[in-house]
TORKOL-528516 format. One record per atom (N, C-alpha, C): residue in three letters; x, z, y. Coordinates in steps of 0.001 Angstrom, whole numbers, m for minus. Each point is the difference from the previous one (the first is absolute). Layout:
// TORKOL-528516
PT;residuo;px;pz;py
PT;ala;X;Z;Y
...
// end
This chain:
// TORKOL-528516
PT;residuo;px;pz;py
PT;unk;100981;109917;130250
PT;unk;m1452;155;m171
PT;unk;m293;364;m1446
PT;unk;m1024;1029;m302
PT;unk;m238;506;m1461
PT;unk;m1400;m778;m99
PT;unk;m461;m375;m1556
PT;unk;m750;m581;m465
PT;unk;m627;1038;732
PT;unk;m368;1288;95
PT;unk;m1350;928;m440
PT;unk;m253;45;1677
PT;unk;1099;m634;378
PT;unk;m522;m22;1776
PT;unk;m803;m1312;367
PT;unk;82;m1005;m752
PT;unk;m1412;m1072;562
PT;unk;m953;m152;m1322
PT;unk;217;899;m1152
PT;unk;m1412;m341;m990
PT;unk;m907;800;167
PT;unk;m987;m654;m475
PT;unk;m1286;691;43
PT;unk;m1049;112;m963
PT;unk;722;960;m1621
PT;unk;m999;m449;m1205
PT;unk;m797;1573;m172
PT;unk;m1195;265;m489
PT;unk;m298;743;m101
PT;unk;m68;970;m1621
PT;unk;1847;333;m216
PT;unk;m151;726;m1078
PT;unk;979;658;m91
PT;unk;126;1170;m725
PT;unk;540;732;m416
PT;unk;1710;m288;m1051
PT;unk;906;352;955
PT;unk;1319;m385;m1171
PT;unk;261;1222;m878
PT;unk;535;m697;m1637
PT;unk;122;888;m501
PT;unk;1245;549;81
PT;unk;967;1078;m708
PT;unk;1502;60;m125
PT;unk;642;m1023;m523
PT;unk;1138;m110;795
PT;unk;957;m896;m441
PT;unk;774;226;m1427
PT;unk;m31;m1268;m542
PT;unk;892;338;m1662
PT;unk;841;m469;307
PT;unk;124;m1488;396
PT;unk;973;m1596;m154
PT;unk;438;m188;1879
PT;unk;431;m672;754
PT;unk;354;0;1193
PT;unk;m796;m867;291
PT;unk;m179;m1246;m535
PT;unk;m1640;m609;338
PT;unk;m1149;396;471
PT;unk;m167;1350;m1330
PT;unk;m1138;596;261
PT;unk;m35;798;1300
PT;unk;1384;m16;340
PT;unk;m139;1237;1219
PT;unk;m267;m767;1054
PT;unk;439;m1126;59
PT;unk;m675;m1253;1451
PT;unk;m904;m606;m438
PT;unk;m481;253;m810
PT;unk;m1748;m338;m620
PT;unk;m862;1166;404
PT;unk;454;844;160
PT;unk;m449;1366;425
PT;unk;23;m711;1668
PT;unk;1231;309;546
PT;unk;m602;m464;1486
PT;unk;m531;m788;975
PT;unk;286;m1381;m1675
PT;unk;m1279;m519;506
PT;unk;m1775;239;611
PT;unk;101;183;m1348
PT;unk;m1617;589;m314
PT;unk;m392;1306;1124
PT;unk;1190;663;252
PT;unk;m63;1130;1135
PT;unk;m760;m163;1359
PT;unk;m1187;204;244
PT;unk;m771;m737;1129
PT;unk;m161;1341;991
PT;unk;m825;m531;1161
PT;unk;m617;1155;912
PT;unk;m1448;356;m262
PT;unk;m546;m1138;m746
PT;unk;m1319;583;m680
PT;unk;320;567;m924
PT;unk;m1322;1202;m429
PT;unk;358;762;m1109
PT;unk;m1964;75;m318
PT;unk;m236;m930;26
PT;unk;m1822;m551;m445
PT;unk;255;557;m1498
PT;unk;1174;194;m893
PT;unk;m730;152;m1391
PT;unk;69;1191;m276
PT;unk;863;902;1293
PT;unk;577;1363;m523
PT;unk;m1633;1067;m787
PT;unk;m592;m386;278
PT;unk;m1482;774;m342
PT;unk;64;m840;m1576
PT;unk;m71;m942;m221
PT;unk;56;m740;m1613
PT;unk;520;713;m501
PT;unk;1749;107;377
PT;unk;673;304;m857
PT;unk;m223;1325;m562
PT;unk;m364;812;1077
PT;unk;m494;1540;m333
PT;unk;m1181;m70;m933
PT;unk;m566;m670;110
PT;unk;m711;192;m1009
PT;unk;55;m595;m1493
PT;unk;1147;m432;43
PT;unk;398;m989;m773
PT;unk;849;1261;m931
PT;unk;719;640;810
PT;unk;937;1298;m550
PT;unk;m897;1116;m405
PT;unk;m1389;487;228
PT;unk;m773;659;m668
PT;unk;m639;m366;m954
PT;unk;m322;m1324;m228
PT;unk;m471;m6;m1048
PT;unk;1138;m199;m1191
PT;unk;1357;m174;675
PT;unk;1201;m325;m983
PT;unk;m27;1098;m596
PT;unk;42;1621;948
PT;unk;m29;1124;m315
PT;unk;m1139;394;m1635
PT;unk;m1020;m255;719
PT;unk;m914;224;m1456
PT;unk;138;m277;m1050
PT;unk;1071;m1822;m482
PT;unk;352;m72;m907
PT;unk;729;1156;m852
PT;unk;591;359;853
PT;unk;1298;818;m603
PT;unk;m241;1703;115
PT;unk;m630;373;m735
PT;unk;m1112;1462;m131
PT;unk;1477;903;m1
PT;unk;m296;1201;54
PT;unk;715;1284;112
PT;unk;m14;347;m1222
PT;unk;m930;m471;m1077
PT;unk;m23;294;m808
PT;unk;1067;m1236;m1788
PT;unk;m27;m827;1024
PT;unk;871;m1414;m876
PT;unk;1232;m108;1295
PT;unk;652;1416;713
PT;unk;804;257;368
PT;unk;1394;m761;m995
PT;unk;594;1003;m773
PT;unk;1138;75;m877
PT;unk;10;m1304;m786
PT;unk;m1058;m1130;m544
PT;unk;m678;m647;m662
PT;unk;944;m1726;821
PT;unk;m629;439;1306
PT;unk;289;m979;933
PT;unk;1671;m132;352
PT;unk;164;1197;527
PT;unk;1453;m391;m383
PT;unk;877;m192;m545
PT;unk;m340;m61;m1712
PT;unk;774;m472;m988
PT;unk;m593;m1312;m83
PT;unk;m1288;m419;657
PT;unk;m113;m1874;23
PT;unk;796;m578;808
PT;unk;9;740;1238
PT;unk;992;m815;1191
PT;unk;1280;m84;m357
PT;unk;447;1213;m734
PT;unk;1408;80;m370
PT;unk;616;m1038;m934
PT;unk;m1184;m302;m1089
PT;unk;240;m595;m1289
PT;unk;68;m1926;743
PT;unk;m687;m138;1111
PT;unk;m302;m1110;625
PT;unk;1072;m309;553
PT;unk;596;992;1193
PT;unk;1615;m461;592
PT;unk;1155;m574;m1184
PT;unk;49;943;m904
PT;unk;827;m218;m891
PT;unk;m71;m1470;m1035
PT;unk;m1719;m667;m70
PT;unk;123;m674;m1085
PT;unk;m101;508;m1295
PT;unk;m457;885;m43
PT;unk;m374;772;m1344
PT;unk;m1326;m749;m472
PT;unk;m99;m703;m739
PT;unk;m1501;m783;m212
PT;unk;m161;1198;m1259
PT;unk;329;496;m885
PT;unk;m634;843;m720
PT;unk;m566;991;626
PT;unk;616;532;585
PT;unk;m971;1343;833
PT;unk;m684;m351;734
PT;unk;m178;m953;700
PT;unk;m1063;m632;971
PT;unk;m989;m447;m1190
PT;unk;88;m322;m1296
PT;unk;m1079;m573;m677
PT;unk;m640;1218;m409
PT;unk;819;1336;m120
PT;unk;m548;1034;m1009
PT;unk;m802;575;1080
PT;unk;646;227;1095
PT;unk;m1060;835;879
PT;unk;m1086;m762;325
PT;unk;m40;m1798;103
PT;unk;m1286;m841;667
PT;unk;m1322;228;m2017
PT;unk;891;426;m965
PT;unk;m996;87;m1103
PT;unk;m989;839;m22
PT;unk;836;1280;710
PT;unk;m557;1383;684
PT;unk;m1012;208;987
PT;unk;m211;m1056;196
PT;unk;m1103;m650;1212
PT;unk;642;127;1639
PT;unk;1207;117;46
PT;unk;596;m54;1565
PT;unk;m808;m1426;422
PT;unk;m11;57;1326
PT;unk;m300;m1087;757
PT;unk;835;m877;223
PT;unk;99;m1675;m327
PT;unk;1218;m556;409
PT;unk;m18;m208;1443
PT;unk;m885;351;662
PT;unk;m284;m290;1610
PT;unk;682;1447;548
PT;unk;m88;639;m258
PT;unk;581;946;49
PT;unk;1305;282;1744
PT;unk;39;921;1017
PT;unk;981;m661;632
PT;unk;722;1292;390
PT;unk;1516;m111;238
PT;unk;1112;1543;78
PT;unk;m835;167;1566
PT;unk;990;1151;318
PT;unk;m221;705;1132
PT;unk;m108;m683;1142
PT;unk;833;m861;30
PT;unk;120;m1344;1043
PT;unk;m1610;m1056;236
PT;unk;m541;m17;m672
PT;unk;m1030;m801;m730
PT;unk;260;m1358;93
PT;unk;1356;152;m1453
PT;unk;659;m1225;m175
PT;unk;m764;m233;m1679
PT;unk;m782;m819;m23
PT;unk;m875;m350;m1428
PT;unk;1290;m508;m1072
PT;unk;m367;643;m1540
PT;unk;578;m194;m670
PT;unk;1155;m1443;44
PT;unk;m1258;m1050;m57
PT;unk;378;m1547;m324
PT;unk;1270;m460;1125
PT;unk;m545;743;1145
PT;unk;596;m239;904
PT;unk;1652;548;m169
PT;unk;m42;1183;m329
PT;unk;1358;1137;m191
PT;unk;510;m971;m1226
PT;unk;m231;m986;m1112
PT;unk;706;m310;m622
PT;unk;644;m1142;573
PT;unk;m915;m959;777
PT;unk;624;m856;499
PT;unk;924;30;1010
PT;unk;207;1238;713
PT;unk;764;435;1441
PT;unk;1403;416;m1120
PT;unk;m303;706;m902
PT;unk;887;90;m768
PT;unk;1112;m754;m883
PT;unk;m966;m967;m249
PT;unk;363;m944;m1328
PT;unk;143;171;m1246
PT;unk;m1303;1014;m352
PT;unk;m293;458;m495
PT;unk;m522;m1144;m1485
PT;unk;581;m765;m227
PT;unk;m1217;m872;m277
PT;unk;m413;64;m1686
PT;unk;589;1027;m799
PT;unk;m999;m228;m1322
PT;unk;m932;1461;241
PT;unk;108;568;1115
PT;unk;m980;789;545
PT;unk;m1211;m1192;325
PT;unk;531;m367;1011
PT;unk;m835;m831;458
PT;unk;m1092;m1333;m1052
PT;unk;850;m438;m552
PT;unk;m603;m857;m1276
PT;unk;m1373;734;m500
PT;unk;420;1560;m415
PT;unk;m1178;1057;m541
PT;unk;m1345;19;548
PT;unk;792;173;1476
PT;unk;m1096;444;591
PT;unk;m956;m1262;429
PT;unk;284;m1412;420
PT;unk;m722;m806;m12
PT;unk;m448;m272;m1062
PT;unk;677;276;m1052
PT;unk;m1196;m547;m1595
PT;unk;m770;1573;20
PT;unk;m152;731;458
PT;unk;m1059;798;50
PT;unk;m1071;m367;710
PT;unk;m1425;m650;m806
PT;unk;m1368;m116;792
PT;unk;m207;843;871
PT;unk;426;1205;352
PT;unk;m930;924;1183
PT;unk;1028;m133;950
PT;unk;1374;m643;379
PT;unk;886;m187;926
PT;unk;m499;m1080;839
PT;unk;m54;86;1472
PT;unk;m591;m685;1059
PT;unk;1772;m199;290
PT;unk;m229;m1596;m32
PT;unk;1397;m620;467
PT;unk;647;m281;1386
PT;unk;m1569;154;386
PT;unk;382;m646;1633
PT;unk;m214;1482;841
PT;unk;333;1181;m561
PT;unk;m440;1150;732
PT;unk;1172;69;922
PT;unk;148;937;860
PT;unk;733;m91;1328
PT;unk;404;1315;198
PT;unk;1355;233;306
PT;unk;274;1571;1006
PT;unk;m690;m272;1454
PT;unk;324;1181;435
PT;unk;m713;m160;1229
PT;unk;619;m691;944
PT;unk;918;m507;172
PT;unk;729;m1118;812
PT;unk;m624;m786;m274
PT;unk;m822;m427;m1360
PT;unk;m611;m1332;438
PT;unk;1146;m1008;m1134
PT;unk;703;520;m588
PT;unk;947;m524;m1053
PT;unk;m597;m68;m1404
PT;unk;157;m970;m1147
PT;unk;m618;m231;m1076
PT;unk;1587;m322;m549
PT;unk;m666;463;m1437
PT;unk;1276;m545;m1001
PT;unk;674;m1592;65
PT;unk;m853;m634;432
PT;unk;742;m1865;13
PT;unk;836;579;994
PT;unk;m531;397;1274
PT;unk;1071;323;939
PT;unk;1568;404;m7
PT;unk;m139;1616;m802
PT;unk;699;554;m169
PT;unk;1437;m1286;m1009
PT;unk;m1259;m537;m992
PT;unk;1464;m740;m1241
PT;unk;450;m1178;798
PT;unk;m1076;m450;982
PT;unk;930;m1335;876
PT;unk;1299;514;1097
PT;unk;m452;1378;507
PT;unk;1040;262;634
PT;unk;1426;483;m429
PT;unk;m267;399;m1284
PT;unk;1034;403;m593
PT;unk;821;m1555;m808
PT;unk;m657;m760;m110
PT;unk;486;m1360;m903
PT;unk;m651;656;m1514
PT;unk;m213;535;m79
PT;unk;m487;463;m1613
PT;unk;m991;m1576;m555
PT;unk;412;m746;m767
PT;unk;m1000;m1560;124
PT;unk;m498;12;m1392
PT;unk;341;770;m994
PT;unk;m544;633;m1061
PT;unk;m1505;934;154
PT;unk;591;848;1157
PT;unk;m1374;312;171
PT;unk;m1101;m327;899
PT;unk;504;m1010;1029
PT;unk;m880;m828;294
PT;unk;m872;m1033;m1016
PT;unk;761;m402;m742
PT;unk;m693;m976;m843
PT;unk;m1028;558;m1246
PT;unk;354;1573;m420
PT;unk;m467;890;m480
PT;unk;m1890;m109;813
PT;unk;446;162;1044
PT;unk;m1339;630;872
PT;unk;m444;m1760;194
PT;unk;194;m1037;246
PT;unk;m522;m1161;m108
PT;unk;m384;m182;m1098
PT;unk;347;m30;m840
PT;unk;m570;120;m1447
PT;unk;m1608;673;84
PT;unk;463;950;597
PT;unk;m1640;680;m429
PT;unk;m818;147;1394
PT;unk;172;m1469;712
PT;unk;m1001;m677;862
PT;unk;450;1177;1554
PT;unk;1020;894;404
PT;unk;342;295;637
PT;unk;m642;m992;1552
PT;unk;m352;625;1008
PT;unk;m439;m382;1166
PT;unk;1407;m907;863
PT;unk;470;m1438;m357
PT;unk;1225;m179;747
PT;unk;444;m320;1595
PT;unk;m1820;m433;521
PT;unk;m476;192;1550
PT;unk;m286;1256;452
PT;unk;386;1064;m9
PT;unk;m255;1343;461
PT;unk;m453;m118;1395
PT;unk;m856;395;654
PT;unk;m754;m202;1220
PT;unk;1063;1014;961
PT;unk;791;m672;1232
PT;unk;930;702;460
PT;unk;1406;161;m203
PT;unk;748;755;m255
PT;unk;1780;11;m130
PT;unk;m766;m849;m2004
PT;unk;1044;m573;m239
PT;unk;m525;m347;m1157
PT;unk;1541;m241;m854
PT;unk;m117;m33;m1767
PT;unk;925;241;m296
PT;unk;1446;m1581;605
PT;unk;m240;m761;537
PT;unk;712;m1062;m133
PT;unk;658;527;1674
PT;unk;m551;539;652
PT;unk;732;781;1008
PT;unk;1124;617;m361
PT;unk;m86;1104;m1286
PT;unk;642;701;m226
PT;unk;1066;47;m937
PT;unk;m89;m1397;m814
PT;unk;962;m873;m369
PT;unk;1041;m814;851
PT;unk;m884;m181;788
PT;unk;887;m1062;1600
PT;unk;1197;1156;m43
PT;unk;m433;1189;618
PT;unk;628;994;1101
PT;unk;1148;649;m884
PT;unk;m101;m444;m1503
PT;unk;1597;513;m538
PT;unk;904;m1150;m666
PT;unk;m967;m1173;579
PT;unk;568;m1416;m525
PT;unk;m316;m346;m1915
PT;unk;m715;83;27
PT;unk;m24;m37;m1589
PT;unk;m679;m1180;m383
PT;unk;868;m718;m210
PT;unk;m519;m1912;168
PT;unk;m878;m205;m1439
PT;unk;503;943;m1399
PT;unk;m955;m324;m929
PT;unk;m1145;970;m73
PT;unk;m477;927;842
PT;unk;m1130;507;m205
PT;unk;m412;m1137;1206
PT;unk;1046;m285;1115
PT;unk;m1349;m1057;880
PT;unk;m816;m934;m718
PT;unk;902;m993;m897
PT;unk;m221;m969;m372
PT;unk;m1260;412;m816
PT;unk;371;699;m873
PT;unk;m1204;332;m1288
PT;unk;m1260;35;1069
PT;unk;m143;954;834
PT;unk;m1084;467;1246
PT;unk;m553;m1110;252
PT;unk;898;m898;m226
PT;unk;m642;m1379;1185
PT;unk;m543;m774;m1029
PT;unk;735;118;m1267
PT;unk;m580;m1168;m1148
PT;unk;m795;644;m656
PT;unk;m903;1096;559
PT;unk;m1578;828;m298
PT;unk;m672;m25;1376
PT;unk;348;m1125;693
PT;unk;m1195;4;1157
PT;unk;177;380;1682
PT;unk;1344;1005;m67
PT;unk;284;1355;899
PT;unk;m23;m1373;1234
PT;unk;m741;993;1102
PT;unk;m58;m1019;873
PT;unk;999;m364;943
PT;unk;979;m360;521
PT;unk;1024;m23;385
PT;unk;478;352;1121
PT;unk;m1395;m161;1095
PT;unk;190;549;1306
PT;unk;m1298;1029;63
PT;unk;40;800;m1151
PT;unk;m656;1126;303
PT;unk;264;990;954
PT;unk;m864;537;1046
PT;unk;131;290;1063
PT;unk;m208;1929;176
PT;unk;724;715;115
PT;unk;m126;1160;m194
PT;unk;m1051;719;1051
PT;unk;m356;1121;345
PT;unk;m958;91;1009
PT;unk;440;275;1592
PT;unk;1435;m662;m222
PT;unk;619;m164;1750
PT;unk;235;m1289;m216
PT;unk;m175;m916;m431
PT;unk;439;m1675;m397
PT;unk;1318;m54;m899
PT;unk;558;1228;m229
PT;unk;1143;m342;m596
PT;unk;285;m670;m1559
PT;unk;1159;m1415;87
PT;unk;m403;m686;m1369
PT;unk;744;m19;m603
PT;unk;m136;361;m1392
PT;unk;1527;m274;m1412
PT;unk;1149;m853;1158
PT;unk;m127;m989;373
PT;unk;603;m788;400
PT;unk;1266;1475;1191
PT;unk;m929;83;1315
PT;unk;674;697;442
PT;unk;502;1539;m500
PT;unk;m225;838;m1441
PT;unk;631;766;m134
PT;unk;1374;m300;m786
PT;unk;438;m1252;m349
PT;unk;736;m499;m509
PT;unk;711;m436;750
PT;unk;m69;m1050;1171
PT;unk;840;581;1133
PT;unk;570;1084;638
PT;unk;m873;1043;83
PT;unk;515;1132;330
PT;unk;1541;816;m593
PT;unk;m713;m480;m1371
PT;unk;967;676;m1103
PT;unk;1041;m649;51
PT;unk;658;m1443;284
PT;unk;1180;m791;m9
PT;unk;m105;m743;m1339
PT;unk;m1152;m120;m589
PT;unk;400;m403;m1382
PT;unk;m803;m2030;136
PT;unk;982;25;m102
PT;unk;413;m1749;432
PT;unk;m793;m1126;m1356
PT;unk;303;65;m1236
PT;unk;m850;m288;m667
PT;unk;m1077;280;m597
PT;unk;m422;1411;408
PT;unk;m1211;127;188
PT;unk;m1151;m787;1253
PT;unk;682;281;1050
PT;unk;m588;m599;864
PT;unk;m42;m2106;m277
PT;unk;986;m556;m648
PT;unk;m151;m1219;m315
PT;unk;m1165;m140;m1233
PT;unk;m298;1047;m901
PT;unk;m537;m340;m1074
PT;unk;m1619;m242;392
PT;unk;m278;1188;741
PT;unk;m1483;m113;1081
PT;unk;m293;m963;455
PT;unk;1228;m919;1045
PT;unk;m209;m1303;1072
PT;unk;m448;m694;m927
PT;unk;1185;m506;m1052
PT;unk;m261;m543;m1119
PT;unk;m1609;m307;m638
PT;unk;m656;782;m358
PT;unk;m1517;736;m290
PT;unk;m495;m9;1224
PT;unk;30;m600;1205
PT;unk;m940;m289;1036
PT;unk;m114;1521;869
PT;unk;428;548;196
PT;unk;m38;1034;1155
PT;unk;680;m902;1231
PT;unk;m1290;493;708
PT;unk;m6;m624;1521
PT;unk;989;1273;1047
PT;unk;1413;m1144;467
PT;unk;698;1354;788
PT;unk;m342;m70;1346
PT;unk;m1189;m411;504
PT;unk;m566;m232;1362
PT;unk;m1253;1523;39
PT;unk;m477;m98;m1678
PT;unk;m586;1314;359
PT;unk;39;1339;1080
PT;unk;m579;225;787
PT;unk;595;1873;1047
PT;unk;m770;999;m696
PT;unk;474;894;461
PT;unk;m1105;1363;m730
PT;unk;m554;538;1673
PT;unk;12;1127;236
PT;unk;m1487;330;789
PT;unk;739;42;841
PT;unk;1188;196;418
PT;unk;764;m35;1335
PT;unk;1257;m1315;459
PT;unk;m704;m984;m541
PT;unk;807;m1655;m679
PT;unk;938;61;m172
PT;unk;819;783;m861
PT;unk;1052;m328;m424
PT;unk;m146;m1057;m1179
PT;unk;1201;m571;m281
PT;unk;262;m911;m1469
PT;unk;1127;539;m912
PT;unk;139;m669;m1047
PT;unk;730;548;m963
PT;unk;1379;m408;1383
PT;unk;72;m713;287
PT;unk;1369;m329;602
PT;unk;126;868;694
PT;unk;m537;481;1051
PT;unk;m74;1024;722
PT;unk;515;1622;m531
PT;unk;m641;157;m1886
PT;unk;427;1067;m15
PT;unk;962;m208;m620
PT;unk;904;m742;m516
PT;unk;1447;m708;m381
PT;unk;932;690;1142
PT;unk;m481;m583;1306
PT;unk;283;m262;937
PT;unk;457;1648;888
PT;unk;m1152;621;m566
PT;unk;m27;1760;1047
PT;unk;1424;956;m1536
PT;unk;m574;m739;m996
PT;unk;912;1427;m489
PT;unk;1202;m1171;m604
PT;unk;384;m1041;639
PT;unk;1556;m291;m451
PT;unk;385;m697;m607
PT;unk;m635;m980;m987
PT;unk;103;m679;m1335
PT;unk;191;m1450;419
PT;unk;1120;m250;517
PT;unk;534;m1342;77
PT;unk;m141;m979;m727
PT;unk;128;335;m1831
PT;unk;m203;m925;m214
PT;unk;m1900;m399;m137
PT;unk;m947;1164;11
PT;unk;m844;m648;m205
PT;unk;m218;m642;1594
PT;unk;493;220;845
PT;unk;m269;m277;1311
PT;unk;238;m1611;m118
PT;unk;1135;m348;m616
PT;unk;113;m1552;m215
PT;unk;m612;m366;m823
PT;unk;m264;261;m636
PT;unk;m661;m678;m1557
PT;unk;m1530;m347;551
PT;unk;m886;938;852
PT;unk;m919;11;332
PT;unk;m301;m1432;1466
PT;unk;1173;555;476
PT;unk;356;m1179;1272
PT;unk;m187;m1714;30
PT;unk;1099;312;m1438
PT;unk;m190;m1517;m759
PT;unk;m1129;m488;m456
PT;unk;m594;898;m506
PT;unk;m1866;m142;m955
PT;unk;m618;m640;1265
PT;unk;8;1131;1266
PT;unk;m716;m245;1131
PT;unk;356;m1460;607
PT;unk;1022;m408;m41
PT;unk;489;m1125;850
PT;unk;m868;m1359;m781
PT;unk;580;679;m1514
PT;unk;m661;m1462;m972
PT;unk;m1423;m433;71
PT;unk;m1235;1011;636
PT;unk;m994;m196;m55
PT;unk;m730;m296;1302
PT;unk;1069;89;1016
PT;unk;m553;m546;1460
PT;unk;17;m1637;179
PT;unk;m308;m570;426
PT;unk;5;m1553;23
PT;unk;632;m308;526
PT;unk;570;m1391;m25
PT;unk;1545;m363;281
PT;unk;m707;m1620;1520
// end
């Protein structure tokens, strides 16, 4: 059975970077497509940013951004480039540094006042996202620092920390509030993408921090359950045991 055959979230996946991201992708992969009209319009107005005329301009920002070039990203943002700015993809600057790891790009561009931190590609992805999924915890803490959104309404970044196991961006996430059984828009929770993934002390560090493994998402599954569909023995026990300890004797 494939995740994308019993979920039901309504959004758009982006390309895969990391192998996480690519079953984060099919997660999120639904039969509704309610935002496909957003997103389009979401990609025209991305378009306008990026004039025909700040053509050549733009792609020495994106370029200077993959790479980590913080000087040329500062000389062209002096020039009045937009740090919102987004490539062809309408992948926003902040975002491309953090997918990158980019991060004394990234540093720049959040200490730039006209940079919107919590801006989004059109998947619906924000820079916390991108640095939790990667483990980048420098630049998570970067973007907490400067009051970064750490409840993101929907897939949120502590999801996307779960799903590559990255126990110190969880932790930090959680010791700023991150809610623990935040619920994605098919029910799916940090808890169960960490099962998914096989990553065993990740999934203890959550229980640990009060994630409920009785939680279902919209078609009742539980984290055990998805332990359970793609293979992960040991979280299959580890979870078993949790479960046993909390039934009454």
């Amino acid at each position: 059975m494939s995740i994308s055959a019993f979920q039901a979230a309504p959004a758009i996946p982006a390309a895969a970077s990391t192998t996480a991201r690519g079953w984060i992708a099919s997660v999120r992969r639904a039969a509704s497509r309610l935002g496909f009209a957003a997103t389009l319009a979401c990609a025209a107005l991305g378009s306008l940013v990026a004039s025909p005329a700040h053509a050549a301009p733009i792609d020495s920002l994106i370029k200077s951004v993959k790479f980590d070039d913080v000087d040329s990203v500062n000389k062209l943002l002096a020039k009045g480039m937009d740090p919102n700015s987004v490539d062809n993809q309408g992948i926003p600057l902040l975002v491309l540094a953090a997918r990158e790891k980019s991060d004394k790009v990234g540093a720049a561009l959040v200490a730039n006042p006209k940079t919107n931190i919590e801006i989004q590609d059109k998947a619906g992805e924000n820079a916390m996202m991108m640095a939790a999924l990667n483990g980048d915890l420098d630049f998570v803490n970067l973007l907490i620092a400067k009051d970064a959104e750490v409840n993101k309404k929907g897939w949120a970044p502590l999801h996307y920390a779960a799903a590559n196991g990255h126990d110190d961006v969880v932790k930090v996430l959680l010791d700023h509030s991150a809610y623990v059984d935040a619920g994605s828009p098919n029910g799916t929770t940090p808890l169960m993408m960490a099962s998914r993934g096989g990553h065993v002390s990740t999934v203890k560090l959550l229980l640990d921090n009060g994630a409920d493994l009785t939680v279902k998402n919209q078609i009742g599954m539980t984290a055990l359950d998805f332990a359970k569909t793609y293979k992960e023995p040991d979280v299959v026990e580890g979870l078993t045991a949790r479960l046993q300890q909390t039934q009454p004797k």
